[in-house]
DRENMARMAR-246640 format. One line per field, with one value per residue: residue number from 0; residue in three letters; x negated, y negated, z of N, C-alpha, C in turn. Coordinates in Angstrom, 3 decimals. Atoms other than C-alpha are relative to their C-alpha. Layout:
num: (NUM ...);
residu: (ala ...);
n.c1: (X ...);
n.c2: (Y ...);
n.c3: (Z ...);
ca.c1: (X ...);
ca.c2: (Y ...);
ca.c3: (Z ...);
c.c1: (X ...);
c.c2: (Y ...);
c.c3: (Z ...);
This chain:
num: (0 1 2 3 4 5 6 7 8 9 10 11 12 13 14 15 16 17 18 19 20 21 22 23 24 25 26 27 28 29 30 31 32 33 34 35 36 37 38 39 40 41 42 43 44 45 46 47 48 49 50 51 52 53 54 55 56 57 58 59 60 61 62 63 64 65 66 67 68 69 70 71 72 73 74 75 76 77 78 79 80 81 82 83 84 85 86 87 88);
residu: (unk unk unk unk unk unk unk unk unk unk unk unk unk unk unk unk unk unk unk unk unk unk unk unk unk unk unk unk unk unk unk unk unk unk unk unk unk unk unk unk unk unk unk unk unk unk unk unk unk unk unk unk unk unk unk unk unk unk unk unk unk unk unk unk unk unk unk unk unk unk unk unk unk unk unk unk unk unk unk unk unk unk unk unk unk unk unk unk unk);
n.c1: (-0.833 0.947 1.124 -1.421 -0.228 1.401 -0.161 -1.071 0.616 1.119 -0.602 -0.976 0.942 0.707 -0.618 0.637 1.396 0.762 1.317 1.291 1.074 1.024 1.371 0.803 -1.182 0.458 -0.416 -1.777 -0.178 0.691 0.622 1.395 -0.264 -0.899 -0.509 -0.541 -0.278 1.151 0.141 -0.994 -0.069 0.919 -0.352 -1.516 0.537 0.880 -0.559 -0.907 0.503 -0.780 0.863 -1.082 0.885 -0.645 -1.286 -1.438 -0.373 -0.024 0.611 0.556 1.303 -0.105 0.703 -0.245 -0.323 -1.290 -0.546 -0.212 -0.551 0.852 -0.519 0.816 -0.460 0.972 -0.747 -1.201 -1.222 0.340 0.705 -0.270 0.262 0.412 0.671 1.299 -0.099 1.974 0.379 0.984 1.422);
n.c2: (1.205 1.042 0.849 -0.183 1.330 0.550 -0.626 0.576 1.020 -0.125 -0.890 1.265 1.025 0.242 0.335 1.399 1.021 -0.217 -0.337 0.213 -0.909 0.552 -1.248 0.293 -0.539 0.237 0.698 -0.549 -0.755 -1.273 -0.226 -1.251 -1.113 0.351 0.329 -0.957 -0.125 0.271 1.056 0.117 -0.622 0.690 1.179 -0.053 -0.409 1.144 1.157 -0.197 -0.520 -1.401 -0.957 -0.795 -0.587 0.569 -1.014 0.885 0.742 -0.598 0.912 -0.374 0.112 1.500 0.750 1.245 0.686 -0.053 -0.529 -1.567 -0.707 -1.074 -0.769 -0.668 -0.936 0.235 -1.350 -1.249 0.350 1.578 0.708 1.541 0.605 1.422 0.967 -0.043 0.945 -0.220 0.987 0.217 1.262);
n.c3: (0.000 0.421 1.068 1.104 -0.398 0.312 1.981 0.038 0.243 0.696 0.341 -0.044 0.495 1.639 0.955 1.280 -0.480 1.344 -0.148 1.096 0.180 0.890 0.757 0.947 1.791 1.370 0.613 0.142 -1.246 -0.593 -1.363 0.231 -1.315 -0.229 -1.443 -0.566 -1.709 -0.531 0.027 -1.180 -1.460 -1.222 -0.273 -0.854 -1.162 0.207 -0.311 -1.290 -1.511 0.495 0.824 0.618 0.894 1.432 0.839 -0.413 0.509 1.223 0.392 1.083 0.105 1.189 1.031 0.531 -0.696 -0.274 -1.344 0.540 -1.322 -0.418 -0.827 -0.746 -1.198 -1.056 -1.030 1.154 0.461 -0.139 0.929 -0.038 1.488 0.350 1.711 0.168 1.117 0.614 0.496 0.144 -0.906);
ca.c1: (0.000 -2.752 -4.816 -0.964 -0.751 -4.544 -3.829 -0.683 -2.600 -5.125 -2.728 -0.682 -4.227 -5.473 -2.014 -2.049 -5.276 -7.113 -10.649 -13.505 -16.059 -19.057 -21.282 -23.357 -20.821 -21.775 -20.255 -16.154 -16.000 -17.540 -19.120 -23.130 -22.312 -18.987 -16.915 -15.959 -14.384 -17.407 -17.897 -14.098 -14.689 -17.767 -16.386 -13.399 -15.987 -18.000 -15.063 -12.735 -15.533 -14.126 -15.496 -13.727 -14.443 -14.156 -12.100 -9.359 -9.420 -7.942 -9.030 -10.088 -13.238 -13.435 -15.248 -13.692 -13.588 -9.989 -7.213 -6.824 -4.298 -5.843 -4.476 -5.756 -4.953 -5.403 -3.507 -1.721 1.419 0.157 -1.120 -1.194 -1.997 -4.414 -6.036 -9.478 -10.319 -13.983 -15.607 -18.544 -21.773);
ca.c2: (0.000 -2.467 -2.215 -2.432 -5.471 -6.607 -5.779 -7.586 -10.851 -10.732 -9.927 -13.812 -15.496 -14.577 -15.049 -17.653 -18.827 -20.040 -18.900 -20.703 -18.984 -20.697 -19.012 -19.756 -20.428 -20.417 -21.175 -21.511 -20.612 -17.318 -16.164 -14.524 -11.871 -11.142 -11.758 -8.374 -6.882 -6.711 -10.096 -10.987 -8.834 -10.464 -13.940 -13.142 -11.577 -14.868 -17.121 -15.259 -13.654 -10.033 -6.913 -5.792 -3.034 -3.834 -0.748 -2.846 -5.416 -5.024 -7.095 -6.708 -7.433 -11.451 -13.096 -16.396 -19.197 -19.983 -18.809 -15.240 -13.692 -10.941 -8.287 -7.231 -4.053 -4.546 -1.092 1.726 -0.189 -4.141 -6.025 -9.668 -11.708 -14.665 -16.735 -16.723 -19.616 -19.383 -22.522 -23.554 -24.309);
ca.c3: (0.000 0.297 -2.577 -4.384 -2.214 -3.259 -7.096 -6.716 -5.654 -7.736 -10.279 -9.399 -9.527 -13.393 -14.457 -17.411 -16.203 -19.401 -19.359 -21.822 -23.292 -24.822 -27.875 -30.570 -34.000 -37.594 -40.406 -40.945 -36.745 -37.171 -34.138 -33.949 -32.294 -30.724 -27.854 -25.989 -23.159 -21.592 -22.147 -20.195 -17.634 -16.080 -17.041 -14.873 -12.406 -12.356 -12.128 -9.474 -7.319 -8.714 -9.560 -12.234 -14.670 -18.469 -18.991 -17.378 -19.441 -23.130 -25.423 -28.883 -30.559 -31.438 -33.715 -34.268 -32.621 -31.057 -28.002 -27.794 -24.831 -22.827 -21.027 -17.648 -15.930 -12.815 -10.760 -12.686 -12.660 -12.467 -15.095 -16.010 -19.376 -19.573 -22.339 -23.506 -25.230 -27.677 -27.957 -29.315 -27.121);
c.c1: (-0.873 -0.824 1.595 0.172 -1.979 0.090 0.947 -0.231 -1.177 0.767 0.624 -1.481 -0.739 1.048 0.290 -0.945 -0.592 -1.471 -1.142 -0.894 -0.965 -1.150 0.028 1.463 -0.353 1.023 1.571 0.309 0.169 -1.321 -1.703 0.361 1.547 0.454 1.269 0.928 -0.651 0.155 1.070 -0.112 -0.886 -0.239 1.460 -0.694 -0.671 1.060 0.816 -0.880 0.390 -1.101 0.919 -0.577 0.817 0.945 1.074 0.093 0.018 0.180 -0.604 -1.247 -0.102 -0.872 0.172 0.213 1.800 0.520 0.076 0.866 -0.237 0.644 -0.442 0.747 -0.577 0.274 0.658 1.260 0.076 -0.966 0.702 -0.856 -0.886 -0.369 -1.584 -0.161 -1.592 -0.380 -1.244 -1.234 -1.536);
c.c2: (-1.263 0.006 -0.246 -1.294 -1.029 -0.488 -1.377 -2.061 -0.521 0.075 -2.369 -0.921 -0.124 -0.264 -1.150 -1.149 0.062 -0.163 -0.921 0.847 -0.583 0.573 -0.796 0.226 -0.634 -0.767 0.239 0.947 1.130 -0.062 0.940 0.420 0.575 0.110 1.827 0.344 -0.202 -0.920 -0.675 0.121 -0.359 -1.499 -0.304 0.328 -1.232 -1.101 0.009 0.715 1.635 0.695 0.899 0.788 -0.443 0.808 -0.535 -1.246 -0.207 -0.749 0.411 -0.399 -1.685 -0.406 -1.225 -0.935 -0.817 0.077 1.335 0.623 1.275 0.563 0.661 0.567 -0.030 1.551 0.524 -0.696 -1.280 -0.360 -1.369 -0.197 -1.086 -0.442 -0.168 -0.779 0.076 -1.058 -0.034 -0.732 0.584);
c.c3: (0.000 -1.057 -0.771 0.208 -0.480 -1.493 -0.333 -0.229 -0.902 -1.488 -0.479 -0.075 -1.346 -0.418 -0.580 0.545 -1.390 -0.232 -1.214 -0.009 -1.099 -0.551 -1.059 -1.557 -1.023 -0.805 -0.006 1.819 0.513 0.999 0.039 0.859 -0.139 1.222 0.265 1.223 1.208 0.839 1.060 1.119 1.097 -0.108 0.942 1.541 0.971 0.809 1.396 1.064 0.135 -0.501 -0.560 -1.023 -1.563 -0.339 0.147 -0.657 -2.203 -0.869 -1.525 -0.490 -1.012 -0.555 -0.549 1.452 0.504 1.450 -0.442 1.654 0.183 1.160 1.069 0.685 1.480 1.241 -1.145 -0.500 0.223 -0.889 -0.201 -1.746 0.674 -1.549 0.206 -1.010 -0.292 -0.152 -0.218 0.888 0.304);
């Protein structure tokens, strides 16, 4: 019951929180590189003080610069959405 209640809060603090993410962008706001789960998961770790694993957060593989809404599992039956915005820096 507490991590359900942990999950839960954790859960009401990423929701529609909108994250930046600053990387190197070429030409037409393609990306060197790209922006992963990975990548989410230890800018979410970074920002909220969390240790979260990337498997929980589902996310596709970006490459452009933009918003992109991101799905994080956070408990078997709790998940939340934010935004991941790419900017250039």
């Amino acid at each position: 019951l507490e991590e359900t209640e942990a999950a839960q809060k954790l859960a009401d603090l990423l929701r529609n929180k909108d994250l930046i993410i600053k990387t190197k962008v070429g030409e037409n706001g393609r990306l060197f590189g790209a922006i992963t789960n990975k990548d989410v998961a230890e800018l979410i770790n970074k920002t909220f003080n969390t240790d979260f694993d990337k498997k929980k957060v589902l996310v596709g593989t970006i490459k452009l610069v933009g918003s992109y809404d991101v799905e994080v599992k956070i408990y078997p039956e709790i998940s939340t959405k934010l935004k991941v915005t790419v900017q250039e820096g």
